[in-house]
N, C-alpha and C positions, 0 to 999 in steps of 0.2 A: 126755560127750565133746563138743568144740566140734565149730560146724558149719562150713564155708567153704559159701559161698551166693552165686552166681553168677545174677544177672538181666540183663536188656535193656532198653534203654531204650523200644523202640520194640518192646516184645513185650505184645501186646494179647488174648492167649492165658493168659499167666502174668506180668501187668505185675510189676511192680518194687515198687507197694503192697503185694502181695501176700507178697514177700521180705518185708518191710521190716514190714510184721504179723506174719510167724513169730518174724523177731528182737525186734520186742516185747511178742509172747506169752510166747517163752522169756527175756526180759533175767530177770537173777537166779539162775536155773537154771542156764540152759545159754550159752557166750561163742557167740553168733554171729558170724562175721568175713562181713558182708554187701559182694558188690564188683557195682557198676551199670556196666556196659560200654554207654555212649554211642554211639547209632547203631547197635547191633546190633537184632536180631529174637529170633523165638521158636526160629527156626531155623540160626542163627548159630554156633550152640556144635554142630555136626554136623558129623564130620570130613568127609562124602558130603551134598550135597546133593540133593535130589528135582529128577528132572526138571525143566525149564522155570522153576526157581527162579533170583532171581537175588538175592544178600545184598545188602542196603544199605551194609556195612561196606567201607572205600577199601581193605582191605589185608587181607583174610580170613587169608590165611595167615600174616601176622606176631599176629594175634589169637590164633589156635587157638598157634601155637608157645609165644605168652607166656601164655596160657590151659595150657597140658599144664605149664608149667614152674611156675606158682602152684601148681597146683593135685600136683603132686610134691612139691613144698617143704611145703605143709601139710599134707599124706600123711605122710613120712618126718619130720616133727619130730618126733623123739622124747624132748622135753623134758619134762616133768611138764605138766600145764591150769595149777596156779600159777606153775609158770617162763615157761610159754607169755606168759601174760596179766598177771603181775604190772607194776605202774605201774614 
């Protein structure tokens, strides 16, 4: 199954190397579609924030809306992995 893989740029918990080593642990195997969201944190992708937190990201809630609707779209394709990924 492909994977969609979501990091941070500025997430020092689960850096973005770390993404970025799964997809080329699995290249060959498995299609990972890796996406690096720029200026976000570890905590960014939380629809609720923890107290006394404050995102680095200019527009949280236009992130999280285009974050719910990526990540719907490559949920519900329900195309074949080689229709998916063919050149």
């Amino acid at each position: 199954m492909p994977m969609l893989v979501w990091s941070a740029s500025a997430d020092t918990i689960a850096p973005p190397a770390h993404a970025a080593y799964l997809q080329q642990a699995l290249a060959g195997r498995v299609d990972v579609d890796l996406r690096v969201t720029e200026g976000a944190s570890h905590l960014s992708f939380l629809n609720v924030l923890p107290p006394h937190i404050q995102d680095p990201l200019p527009d949280r809630e236009a992130f999280l809306d285009h974050l719910t609707t990526e990540v719907c779209a490559f949920a519900l394709d329900r195309r074949s992995v080689s229709e998916r990924y063919s050149p």
